[in-house]
C-alpha positions as semicolon CSV with decimal commas, in nm:
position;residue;x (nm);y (nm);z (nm)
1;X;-7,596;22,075;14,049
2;X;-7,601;21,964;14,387
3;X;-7,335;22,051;14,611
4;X;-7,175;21,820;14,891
5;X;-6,913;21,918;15,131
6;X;-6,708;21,574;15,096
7;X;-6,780;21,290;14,809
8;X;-6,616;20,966;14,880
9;X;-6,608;20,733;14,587
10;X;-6,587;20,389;14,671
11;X;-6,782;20,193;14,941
12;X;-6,565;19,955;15,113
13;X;-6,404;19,939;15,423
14;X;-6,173;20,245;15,395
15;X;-6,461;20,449;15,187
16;X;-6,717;20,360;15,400
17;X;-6,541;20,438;15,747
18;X;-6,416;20,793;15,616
19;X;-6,805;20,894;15,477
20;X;-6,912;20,769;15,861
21;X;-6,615;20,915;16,029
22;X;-6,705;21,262;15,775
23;X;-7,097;21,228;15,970
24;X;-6,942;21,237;16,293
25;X;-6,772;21,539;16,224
26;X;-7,081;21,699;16,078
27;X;-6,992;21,684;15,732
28;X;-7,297;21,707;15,471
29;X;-7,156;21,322;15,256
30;X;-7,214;21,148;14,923
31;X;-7,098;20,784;14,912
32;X;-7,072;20,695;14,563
33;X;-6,999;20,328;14,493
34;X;-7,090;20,142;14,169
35;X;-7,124;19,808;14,259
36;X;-7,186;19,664;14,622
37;X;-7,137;19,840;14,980
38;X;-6,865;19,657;15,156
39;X;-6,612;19,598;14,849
40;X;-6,376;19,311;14,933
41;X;-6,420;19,367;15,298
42;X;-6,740;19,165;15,227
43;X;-6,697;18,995;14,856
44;X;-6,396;18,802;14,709
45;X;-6,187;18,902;15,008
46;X;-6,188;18,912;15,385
47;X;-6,505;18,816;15,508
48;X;-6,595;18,502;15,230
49;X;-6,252;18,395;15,269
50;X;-6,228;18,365;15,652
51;X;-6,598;18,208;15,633
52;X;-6,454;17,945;15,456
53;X;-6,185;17,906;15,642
54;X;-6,385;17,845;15,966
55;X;-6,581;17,579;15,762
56;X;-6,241;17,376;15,676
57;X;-6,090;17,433;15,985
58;X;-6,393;17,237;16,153
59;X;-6,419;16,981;15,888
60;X;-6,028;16,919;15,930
61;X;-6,102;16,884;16,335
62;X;-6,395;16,680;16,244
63;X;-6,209;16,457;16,041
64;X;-5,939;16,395;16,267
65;X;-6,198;16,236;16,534
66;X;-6,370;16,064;16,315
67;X;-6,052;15,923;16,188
68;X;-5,915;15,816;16,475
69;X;-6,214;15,592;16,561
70;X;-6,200;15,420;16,265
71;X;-6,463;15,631;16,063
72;X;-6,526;15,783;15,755
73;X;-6,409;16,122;15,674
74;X;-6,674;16,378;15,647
75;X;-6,707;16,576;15,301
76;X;-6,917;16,842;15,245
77;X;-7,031;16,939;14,898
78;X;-6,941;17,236;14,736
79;X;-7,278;17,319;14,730
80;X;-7,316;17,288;15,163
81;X;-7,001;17,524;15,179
82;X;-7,083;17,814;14,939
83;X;-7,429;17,829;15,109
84;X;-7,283;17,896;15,465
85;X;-7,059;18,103;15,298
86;X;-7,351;18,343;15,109
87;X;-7,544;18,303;15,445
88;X;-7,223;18,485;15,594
89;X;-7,209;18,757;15,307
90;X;-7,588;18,823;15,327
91;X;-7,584;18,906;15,711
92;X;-7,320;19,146;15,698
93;X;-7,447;19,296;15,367
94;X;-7,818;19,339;15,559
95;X;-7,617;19,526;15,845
96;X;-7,480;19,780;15,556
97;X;-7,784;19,818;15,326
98;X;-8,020;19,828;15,682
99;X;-7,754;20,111;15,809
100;X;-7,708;20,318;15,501
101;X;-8,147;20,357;15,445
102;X;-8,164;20,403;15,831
103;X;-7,884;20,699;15,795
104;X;-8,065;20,859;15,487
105;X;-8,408;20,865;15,647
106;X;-8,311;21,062;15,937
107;X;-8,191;21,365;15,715
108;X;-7,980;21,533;15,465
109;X;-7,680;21,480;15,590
110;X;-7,548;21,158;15,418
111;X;-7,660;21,067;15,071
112;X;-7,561;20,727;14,903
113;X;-7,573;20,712;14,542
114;X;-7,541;20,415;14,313
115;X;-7,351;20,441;13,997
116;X;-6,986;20,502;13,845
117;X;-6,816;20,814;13,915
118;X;-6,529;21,022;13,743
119;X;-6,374;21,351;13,755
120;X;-6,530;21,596;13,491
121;X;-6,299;21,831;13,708
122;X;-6,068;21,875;14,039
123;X;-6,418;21,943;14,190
124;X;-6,712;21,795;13,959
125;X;-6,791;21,454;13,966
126;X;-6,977;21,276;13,707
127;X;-7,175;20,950;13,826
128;X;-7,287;20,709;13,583
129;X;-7,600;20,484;13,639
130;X;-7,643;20,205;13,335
131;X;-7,627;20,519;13,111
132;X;-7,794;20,780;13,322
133;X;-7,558;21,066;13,434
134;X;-7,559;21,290;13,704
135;X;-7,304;21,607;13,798
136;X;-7,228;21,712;14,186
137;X;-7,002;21,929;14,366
138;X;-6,753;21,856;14,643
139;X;-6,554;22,094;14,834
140;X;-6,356;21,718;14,897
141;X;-6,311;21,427;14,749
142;X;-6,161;21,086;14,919
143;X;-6,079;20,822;14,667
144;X;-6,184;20,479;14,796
145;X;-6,214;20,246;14,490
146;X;-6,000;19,944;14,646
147;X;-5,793;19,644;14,434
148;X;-5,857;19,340;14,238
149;X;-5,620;19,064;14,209
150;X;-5,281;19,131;13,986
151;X;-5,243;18,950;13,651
152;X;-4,959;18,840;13,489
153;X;-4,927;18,920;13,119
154;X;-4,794;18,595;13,043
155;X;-5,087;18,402;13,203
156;X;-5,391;18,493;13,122
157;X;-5,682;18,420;13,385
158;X;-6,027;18,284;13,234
159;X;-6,174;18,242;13,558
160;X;-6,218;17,910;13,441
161;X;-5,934;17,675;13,428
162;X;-5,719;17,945;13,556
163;X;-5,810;18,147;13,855
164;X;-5,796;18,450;14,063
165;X;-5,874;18,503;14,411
166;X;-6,220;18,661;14,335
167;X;-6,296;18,365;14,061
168;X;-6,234;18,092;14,302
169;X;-6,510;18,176;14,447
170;X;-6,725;18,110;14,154
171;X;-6,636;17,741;14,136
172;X;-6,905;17,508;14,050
173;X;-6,728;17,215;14,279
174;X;-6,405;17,175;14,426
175;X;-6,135;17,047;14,206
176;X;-5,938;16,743;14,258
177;X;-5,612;16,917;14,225
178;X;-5,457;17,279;14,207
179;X;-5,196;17,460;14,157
180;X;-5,128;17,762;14,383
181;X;-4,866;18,035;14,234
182;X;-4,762;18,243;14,485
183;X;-4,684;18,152;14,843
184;X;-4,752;18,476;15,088
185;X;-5,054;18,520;15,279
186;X;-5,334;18,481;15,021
187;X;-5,181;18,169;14,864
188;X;-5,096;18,010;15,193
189;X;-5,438;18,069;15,326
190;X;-5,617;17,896;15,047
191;X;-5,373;17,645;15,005
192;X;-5,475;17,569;15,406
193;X;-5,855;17,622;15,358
194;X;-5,839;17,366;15,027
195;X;-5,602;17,112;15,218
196;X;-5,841;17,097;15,490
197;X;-6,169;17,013;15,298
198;X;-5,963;16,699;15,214
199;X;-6,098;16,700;14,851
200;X;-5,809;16,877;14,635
201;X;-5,436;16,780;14,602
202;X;-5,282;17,100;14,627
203;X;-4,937;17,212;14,469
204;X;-4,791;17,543;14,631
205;X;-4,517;17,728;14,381
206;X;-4,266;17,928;14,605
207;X;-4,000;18,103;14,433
208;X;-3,790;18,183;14,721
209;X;-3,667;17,898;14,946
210;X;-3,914;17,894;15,176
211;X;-4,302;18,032;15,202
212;X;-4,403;18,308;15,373
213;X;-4,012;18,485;15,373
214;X;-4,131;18,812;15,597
215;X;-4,185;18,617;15,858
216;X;-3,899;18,435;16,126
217;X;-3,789;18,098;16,040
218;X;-3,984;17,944;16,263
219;X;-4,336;18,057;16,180
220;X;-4,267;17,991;15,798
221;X;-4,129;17,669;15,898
222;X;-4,468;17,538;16,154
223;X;-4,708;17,628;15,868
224;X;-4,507;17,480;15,592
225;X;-4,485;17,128;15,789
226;X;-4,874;17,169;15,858
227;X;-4,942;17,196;15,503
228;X;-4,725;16,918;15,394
229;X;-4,885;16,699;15,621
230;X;-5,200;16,779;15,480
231;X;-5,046;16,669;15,175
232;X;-4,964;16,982;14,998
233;X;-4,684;16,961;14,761
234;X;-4,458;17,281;14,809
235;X;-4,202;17,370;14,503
236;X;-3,991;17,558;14,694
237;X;-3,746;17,805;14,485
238;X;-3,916;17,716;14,174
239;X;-3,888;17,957;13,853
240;X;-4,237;17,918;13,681
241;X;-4,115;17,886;13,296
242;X;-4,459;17,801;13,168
243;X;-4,799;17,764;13,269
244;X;-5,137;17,701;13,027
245;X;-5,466;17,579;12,994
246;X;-5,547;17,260;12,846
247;X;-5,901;17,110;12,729
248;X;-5,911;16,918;13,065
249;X;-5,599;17,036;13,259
250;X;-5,355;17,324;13,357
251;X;-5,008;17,223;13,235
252;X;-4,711;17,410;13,430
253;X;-4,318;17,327;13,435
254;X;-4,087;17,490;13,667
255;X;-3,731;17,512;13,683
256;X;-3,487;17,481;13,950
257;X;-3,161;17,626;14,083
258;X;-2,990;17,307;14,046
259;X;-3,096;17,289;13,669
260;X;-3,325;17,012;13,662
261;X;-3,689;17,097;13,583
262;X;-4,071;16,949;13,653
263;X;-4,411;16,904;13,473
264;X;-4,672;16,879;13,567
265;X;-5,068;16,843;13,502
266;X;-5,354;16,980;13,762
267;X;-5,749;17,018;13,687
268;X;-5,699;17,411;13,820
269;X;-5,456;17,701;13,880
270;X;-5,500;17,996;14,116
271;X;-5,270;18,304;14,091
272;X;-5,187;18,464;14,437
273;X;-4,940;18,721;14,287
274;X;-5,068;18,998;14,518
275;X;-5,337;19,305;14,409
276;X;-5,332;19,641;14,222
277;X;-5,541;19,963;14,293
278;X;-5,845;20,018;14,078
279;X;-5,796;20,391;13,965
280;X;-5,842;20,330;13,575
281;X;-6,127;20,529;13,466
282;X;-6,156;20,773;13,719
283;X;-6,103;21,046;13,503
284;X;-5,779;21,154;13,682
285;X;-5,649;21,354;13,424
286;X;-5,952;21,596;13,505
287;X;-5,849;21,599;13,881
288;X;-5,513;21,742;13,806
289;X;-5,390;21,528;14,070
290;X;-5,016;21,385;14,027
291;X;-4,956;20,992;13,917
292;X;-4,653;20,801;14,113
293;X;-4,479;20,656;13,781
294;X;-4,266;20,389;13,973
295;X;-4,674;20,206;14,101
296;X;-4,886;20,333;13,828
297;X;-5,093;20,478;14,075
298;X;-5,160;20,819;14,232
299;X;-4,877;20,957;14,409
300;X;-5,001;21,027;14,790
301;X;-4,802;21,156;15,099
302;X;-4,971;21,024;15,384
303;X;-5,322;20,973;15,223
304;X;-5,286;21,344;15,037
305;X;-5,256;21,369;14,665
306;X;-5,109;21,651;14,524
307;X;-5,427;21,787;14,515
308;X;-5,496;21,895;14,874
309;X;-5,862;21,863;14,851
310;X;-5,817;21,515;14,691
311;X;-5,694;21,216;14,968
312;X;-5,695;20,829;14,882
313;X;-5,713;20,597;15,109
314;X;-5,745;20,192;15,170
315;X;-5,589;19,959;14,852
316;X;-5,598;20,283;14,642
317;X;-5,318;20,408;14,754
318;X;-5,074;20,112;14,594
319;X;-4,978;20,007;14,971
320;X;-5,088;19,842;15,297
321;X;-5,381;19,663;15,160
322;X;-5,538;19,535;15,468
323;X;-5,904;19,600;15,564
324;X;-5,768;19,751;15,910
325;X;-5,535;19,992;15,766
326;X;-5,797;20,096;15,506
327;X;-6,080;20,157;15,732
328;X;-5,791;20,362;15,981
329;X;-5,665;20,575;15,667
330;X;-6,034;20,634;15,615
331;X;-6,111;20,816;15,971
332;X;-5,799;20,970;15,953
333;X;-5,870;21,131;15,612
334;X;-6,216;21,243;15,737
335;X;-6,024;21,397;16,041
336;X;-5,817;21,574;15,817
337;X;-6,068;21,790;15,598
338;X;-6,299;21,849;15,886
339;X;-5,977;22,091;15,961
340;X;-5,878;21,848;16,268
341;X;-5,492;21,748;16,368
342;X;-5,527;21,389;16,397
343;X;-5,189;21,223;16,483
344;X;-5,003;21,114;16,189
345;X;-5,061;20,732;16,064
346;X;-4,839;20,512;16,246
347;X;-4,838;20,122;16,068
348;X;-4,563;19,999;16,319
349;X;-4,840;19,899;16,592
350;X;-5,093;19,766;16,335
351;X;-5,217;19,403;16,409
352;X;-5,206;19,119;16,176
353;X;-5,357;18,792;16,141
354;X;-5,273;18,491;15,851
355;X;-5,557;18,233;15,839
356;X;-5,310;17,915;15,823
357;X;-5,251;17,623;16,035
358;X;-5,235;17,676;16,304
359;X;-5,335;18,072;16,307
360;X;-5,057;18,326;16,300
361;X;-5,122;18,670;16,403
362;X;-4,860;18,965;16,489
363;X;-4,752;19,348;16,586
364;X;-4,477;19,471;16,493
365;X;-4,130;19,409;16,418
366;X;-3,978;19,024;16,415
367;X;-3,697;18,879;16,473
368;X;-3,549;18,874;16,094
369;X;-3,668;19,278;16,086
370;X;-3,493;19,342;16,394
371;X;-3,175;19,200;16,288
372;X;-3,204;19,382;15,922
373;X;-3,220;19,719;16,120
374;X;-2,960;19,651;16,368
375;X;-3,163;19,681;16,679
376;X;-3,049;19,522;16,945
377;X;-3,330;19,303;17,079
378;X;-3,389;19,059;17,349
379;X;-3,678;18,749;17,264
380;X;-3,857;18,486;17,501
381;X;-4,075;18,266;17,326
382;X;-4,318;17,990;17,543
383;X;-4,448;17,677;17,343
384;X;-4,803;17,624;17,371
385;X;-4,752;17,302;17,530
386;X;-4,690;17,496;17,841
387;X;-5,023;17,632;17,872
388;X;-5,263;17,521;18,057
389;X;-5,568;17,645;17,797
390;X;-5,357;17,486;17,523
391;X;-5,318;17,193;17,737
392;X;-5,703;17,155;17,795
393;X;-5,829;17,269;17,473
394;X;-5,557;16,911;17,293
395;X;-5,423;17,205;17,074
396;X;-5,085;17,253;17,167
397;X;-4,897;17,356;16,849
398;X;-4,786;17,666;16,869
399;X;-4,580;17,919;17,068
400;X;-4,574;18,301;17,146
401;X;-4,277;18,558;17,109
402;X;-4,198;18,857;17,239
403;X;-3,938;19,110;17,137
404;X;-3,820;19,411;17,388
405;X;-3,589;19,666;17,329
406;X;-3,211;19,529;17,544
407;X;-3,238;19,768;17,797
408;X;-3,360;19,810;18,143
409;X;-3,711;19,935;17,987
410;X;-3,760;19,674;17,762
411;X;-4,000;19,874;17,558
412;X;-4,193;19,603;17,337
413;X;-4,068;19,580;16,974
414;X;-4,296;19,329;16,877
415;X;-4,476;18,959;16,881
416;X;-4,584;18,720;16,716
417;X;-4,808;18,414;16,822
418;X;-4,883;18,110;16,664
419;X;-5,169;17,870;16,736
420;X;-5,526;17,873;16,892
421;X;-5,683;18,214;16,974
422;X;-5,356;18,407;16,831
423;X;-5,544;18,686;16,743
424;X;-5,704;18,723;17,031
425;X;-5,369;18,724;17,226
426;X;-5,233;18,974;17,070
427;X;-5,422;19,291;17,168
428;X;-5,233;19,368;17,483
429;X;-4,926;19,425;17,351
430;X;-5,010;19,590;17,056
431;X;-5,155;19,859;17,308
432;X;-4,849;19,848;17,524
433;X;-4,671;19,929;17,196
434;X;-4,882;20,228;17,089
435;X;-4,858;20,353;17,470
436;X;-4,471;20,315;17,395
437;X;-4,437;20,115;17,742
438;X;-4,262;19,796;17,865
439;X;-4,309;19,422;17,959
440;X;-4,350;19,507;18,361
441;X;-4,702;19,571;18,328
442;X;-4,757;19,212;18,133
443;X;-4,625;19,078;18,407
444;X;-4,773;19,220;18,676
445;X;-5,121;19,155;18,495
446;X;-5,427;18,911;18,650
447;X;-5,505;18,692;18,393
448;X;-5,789;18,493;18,379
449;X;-5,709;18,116;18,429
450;X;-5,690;17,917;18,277
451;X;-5,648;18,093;17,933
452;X;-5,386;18,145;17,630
453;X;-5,272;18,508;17,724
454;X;-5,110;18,352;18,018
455;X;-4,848;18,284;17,764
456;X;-4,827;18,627;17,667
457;X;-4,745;18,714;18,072
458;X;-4,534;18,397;18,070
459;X;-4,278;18,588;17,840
460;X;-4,304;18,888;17,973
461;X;-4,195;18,750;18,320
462;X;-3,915;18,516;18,111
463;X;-3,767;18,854;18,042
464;X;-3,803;18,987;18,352
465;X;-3,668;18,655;18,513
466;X;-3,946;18,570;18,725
467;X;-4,104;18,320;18,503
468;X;-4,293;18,008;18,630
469;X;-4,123;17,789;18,419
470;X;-3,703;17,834;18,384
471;X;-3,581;17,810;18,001
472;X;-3,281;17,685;18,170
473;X;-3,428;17,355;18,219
474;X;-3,734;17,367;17,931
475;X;-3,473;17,452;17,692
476;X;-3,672;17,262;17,441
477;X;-4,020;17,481;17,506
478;X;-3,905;17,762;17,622
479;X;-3,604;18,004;17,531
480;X;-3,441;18,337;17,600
481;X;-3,209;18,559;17,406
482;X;-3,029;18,851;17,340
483;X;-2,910;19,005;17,007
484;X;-2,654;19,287;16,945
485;X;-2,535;19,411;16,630
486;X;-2,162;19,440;16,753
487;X;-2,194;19,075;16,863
488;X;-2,312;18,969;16,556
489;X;-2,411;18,600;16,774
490;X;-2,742;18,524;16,948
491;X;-2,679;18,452;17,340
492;X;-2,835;18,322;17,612
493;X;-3,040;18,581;17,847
């Protein structure tokens, strides 16, 4: 039986950084994974999502030209897209399989093996190739076997008429309409990538009173008037009573708080109802480790089971299912049974990004969080129309925010931005945040001009008071404010 000093089942983002972390750190490393390297990192997830999402972003861009020169819309096949889109999932997949035989070649430290694997005991795995089984050792063990989509027991998804996020992207053409149920981040982003290939009608189901709730009013708000002007029909605080497949059509009524209730008939439905970690058949009750009966997962503190030999990390662990935060809990796991002290996981600094229109990515705490937790806050927020990028680039929806701490260190709480390059923007203050410092040093910056981050300085120096601009007389683009619990009103900086 051969004997490894860490075995890491599952190869996707958080699996795959923890067995390369476990190299660095001179640790002798099996990567087990039974299906593909890269998990939803690569397939059904992050990478095939956002591909298509660059692809309808420039045909919605193209189209509005074209349209307003009197021209014909341009539509893509199906066909076009999902080839740019495999083209996208074959390059990164080369990089992994090109890496992984490199790694092997060069000696015995890292071993990949294909294959199913499950606990024969706390230390014994068993690994299962199309019938063919072989035993190993491992002094560790890191459980990495990701999510899949959640189901509802009341709606069952054929993958046909019906759909999950991984089955949408087995379509054989677009559909001329859809249903979306559920309206966070998955449901929003492929209700924005579906409006903007112009060939689907697309209905949105959102059970509270407005879609995306986590975030401030005023983010939810921009991305919910985008998508109705791309013609998406939004339910908002709809019950779904019913929802079925037909022969030809998905039949779905909702209900309403007012009593009155709707009907009605689409060619598809896709349920965006969140994901659940894959742990069945893992032969857990051979690991001894403990099961968290509230998630029907293992029970972890930090990414520890109760086993201390035995961590989980990434969308195993029932929580923060982000490819980030996976591949992070994946180091830091690594760090941890080389013997190391890493610092503990923070998620307050983590950065964020929803593929919407236009693009919203943050750090952080908001506005709405802020006020829930009684933390007195100050906020300046800068429209993009101010900016001179924005200005150049004709893309001037959008804004930035920035929270501080209302005192004379105005330590950053957090920020959101909102329009072209957000994610890009975001960076600097995410770092000031993990350094724990303030706004001065935003301020005090070079930027390069002309470019969007100068709206990330532009707040800081509204806070400070020093701003190019005075919200005083761009009350309309610009604004500062302070919040206190014991006020219980927003007022004017």
């Amino acid at each position: 039986m051969e004997h490894f000093d860490l075995c890491v089942i599952g190869g996707g983002p958080a699996g795959y950084a923890a067995a390369m972390r476990a190299i660095d750190l001179g640790a002798r490393t099996l990567l087990v994974e039974k299906d593909r390297i890269g998990g939803t990192g690569i397939y059904n997830g992050a990478l095939m999502s956002k591909t298509l999402w660059e692809i309808a972003q420039r045909v919605a861009s193209t189209n509005e030209m074209v349209r307003s020169r009197g021209r014909e819309p341009f539509r893509p096949s199906w066909s076009e897209i999902t080839r740019t889109v495999n083209e996208a999932v074959f390059e990164r997949k080369y990089l992994y399989a090109c890496h992984m035989q490199l790694l092997e070649n060069q000696g015995d430290q890292f071993h990949h093996a294909r294959g199913k694997a499950s606990f024969l005991s706390p230390h014994r795995i068993n690994i299962d190739l199309a019938g063919q089984n072989t035993e190993i050792h491992a002094d560790h063990i890191v459980i990495a076997t990701g999510s899949r989509p959640r189901g509802l027991t009341t709606i069952p998804a054929d993958e046909k008429r019906i759909l999950t996020s991984d089955g949408i992207f087995r379509l054989e053409e677009l559909p001329q309409s859809i249903v979306i149920v559920g309206a966070g981040v998955i449901g929003c982003e492929f209700a924005t990538i579906l409006s903007h290939l112009g060939r689907t009608k697309v209905h949105l189901i959102d059970r509270a009173e407005r879609i995306l709730p986590f975030e401030d009013h005023d983010v939810s708000d921009l991305v919910a008037h985008n998508l109705e002007r791309r013609g998406v029909v939004i339910h908002r605080s709809a019950k779904l009573e019913r929802l079925e497949a037909m022969p030809h059509a998905v039949e779905y009524e909702l209900s309403y708080p007012d009593g009155h209730r709707e009907v009605v008939q689409v060619e598809k439905a896709l349920l965006s109802v969140g994901r659940v970690p894959n742990v069945e058949g893992l032969g857990l009750e051979h690991a001894g480790v403990r099961m968290d009966p509230s998630s029907g997962g293992i029970a972890v503190e930090g990414v520890r089971s109760s086993m201390e030999h035995i961590l989980v990390v990434g969308d195993a662990t029932s929580s923060n299912m982000l490819v980030n935060l996976g591949e992070l809990e994946g180091r830091h796991a690594a760090e941890l049974i080389a013997g190391r002290s890493p610092a503990p996981l923070n998620y307050g600094h983590v950065s964020t990004i929803m593929f919407v229109e236009p693009e919203v990515a943050g750090v952080g705490l908001n506005e709405q969080e802020c006020r829930k937790q009684n933390i007195p806050h100050r906020v300046a927020r800068i429209d993009y129309a101010c900016l001179a990028r924005a200005i150049a680039m004709r893309r001037t929806q959008g804004f930035f925010k920035v929270l501080v701490t209302d005192d004379a260190d105005m330590r950053i709480l957090g920020m959101r931005a909102v329009g072209e390059h957000a994610s890009s923007a975001i960076q600097a203050v995410a770092l000031l945040m993990h350094m724990n410092e303030g706004i001065h040093h935003l301020a005090e910056m070079v930027h390069p001009h002309p470019s969007i981050t100068e709206g990330v300085q532009e707040c800081a120096r509204i806070l400070m008071g020093t701003s190019l601009f005075k919200p005083s007389v761009f009350g309309d683009k610009m604004r500062c404010t302070t919040w206190r619990p014991t006020a219980a009103v927003e007022r004017a900086a």
